[in-house]
C-alpha positions in Angstrom: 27.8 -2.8 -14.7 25.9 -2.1 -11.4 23.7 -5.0 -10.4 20.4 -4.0 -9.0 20.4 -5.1 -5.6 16.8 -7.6 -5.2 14.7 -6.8 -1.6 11.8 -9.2 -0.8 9.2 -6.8 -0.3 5.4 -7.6 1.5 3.3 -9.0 -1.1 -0.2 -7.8 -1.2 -3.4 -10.7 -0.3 -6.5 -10.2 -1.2 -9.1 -8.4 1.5 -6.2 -7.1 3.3 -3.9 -4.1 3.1 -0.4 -4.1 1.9 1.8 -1.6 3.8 4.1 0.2 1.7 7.4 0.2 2.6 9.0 2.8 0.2 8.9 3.5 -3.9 10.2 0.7 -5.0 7.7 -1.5 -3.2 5.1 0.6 -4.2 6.5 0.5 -7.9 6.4 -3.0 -7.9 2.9 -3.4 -6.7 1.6 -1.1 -9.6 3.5 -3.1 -12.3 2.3 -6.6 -11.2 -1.5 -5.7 -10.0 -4.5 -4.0 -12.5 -6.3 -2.3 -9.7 -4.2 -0.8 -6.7 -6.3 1.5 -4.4 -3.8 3.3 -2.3 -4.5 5.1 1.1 -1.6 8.0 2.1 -2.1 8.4 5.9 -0.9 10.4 8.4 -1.2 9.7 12.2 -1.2 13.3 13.0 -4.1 13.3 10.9 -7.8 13.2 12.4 -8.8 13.0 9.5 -6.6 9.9 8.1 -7.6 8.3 11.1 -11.0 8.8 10.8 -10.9 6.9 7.4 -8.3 3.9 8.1 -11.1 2.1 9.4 -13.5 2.5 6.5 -10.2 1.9 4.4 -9.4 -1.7 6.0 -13.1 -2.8 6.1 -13.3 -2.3 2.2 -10.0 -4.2 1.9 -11.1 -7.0 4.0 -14.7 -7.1 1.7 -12.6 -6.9 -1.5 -12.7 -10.6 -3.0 -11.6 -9.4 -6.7 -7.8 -11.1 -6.6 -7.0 -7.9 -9.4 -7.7 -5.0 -7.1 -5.2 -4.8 -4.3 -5.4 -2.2 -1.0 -2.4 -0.6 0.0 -1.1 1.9 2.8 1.3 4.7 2.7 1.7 6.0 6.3 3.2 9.5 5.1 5.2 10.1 8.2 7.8 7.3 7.8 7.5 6.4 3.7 8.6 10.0 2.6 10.1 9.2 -0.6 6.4 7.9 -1.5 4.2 10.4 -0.1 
């Protein structure tokens, strides 16, 4: 019987964001956390990086301990985006 192999992955903190490293950490965040507000960016984006800054400063104002902020930066997580 394969053993499933355990990685220590970024846990998230309240009023910041948690930057996704691939499905699994992703995965894990949405089993262990209520509310997970998820922003899939792209630097090639204008667009994406027009928002990241309204993204982060509603992280850092978020005091509930149940909603967590997280990033997917589309261009190196592929297997999430």
């Amino acid at each position: 019987m394969a053993q499933e192999q355990r990685v220590n992955y970024e846990a998230p903190k309240v009023g910041t964001v948690t930057h996704i490293q691939n499905q699994a950490h992703l995965q894990k965040i949405i089993k262990e956390y209520p509310g997970v507000v998820v922003d899939f960016w792209s630097a090639n984006s204008q667009g994406c990086m027009r928002f990241k800054p309204i993204f982060e400063g509603t992280a850092q104002g978020n005091q509930n301990k149940n909603i967590v902020f997280c990033a997917v930066d589309c261009d190196n997580a592929r297997d999430v985006a």
